[in-house]
N, C-alpha and C positions, 0 to 999 in steps of 0.2 A: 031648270032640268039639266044642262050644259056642265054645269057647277062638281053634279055627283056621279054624271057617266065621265068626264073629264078626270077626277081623282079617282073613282076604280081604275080604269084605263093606266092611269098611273102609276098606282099601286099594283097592277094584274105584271105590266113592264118591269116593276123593280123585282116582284116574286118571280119572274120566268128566269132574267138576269143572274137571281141571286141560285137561280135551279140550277142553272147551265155553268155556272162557276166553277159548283158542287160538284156537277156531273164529270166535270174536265177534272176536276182534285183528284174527285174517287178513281177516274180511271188515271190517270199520271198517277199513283200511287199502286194501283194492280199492277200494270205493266211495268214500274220499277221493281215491283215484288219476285214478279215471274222473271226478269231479269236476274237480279241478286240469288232468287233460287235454283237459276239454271244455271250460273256460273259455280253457284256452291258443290250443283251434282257435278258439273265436267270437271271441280277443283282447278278451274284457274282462281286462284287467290290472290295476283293484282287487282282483276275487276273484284271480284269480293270485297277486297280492301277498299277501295276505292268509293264503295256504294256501301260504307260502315261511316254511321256517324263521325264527323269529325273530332267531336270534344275527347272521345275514347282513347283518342292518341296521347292524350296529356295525361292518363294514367297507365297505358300499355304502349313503348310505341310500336307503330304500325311494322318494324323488322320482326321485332319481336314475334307479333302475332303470325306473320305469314310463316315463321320460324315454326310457330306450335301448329297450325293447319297441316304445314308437310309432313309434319312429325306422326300426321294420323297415318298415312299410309304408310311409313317407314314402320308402325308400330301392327301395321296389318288390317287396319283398321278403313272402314268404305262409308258413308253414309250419304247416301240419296234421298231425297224427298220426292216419291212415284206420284202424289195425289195430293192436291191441296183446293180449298175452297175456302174463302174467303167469308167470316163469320159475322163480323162489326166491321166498323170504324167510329174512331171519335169525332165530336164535333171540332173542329181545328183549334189549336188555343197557341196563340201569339206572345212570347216574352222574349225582351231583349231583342225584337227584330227576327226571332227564329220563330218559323212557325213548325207547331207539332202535332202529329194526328198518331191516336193508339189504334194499329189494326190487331184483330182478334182471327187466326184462322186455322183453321182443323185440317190437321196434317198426318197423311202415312209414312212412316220414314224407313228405311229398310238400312240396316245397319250392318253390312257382310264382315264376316270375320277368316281373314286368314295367317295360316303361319301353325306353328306347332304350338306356340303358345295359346291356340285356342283347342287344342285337343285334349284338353284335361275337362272333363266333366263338372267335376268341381268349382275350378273357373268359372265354366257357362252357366251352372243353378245359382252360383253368387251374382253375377251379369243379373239374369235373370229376377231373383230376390230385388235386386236394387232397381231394376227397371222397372217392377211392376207397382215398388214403391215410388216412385214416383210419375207413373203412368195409368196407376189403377191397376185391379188385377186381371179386369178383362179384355185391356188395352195391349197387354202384349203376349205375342205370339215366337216362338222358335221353331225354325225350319233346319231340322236335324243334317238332312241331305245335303244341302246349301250351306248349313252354319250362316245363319244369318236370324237375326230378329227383326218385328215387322212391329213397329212401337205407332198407336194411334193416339193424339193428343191435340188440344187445343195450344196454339203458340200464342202467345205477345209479343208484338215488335214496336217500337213508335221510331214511328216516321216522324224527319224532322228538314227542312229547307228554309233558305234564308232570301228574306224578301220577294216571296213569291213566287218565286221561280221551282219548276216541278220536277228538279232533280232529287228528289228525296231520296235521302239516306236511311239507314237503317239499325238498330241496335236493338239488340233482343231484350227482354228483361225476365227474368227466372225468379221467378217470389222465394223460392226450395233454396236459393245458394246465398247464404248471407254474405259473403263477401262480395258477390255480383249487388245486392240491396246497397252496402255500405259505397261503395262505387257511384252506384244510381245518384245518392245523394249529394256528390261532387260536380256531378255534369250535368246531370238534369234538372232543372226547374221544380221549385218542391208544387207547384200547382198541378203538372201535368203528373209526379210523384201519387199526388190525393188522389186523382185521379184513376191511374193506375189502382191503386189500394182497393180503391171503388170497383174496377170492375174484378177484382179478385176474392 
């Protein structure tokens, strides 16, 4: 009798272990998210930078990019994420010592526009045409008064940390932009790749 309450027991420990692992992943990965998203809204683009996958730098480097983030506001351009909720996660998948988890999560993004370049009409229904191509057509909204659009959508990001450790990183992935796909295929692992595929 000792024999099979002795291995439940055991096994009941490994399942709780392996719950509370999970549970410490998922949230070290939320609270990196909401980090990385709250520096995106204030536009500090060091910590942004910083909390971007590392491999991304061996095809843009990292001057560069903080170079095209400043460039949004010199161009007039604002983009906040007001609302987010977290959709999925993958189950973690380990190559090369990096471990990678795809989060899925549905995002309102308010996209303000200023400067005279956005007083042409014309402009805004083109804006508009291409946004809802690619956000669906009941996903977005223009707010006349404001000059701003309110774009609702599902994101992909996969997270990725090395040997354990819960500082995850972040990199987006865009199915719509085939040179962001052709990119994917240099930095990322073609299993976590499939994957991706999979949930799109």
């Amino acid at each position: 009798m000792k024999k099979p309450v002795l291995l439940f027991s055991t096994l009941l420990l490994f399942f709780m272990a392996n719950f509370q692992h999970l549970n410490a992943q998922e949230a070290a990965i939320k609270s990196r998210l909401g980090e990385y998203i709250e520096a995106t809204n204030s536009e500090n683009w060091d910590k942004v930078l910083d909390m971007v996958y590392d491999k991304l730098f061996e095809t843009v480097p990292k001057e560069q990019m903080k170079q095209l983030f400043s460039q949004m506001g010199t161009m007039g351009l604002k983009m906040e994420v007001k609302e987010y909720t977290i959709a999925n996660m993958s189950d973690k998948m380990t190559e090369e010592g990096t471990d990678f988890v795809i989060v899925q999560y549905n995002a309102h993004e308010k996209l303000t526009l200023n400067g005279p370049q956005f007083s042409n009409e014309a402009v805004i229904q083109q804006m508009q045409t291409q946004f809802k191509t690619m956000y669906g057509e009941d996903n977005v909204t223009y707010d006349k008064e404001n000059n701003a659009f309110t774009l609702k959508g599902t994101k992909t990001m996969v997270a990725a940390t090395k040997g354990g450790a819960q500082d995850w990183k972040f990199i987006e992935y865009n199915v719509t932009n085939p040179m962001q796909a052709q990119m994917f295929e240099q930095i990322i692992p073609a299993n976590v790749i499939t994957k991706l595929k999979e949930k799109k």
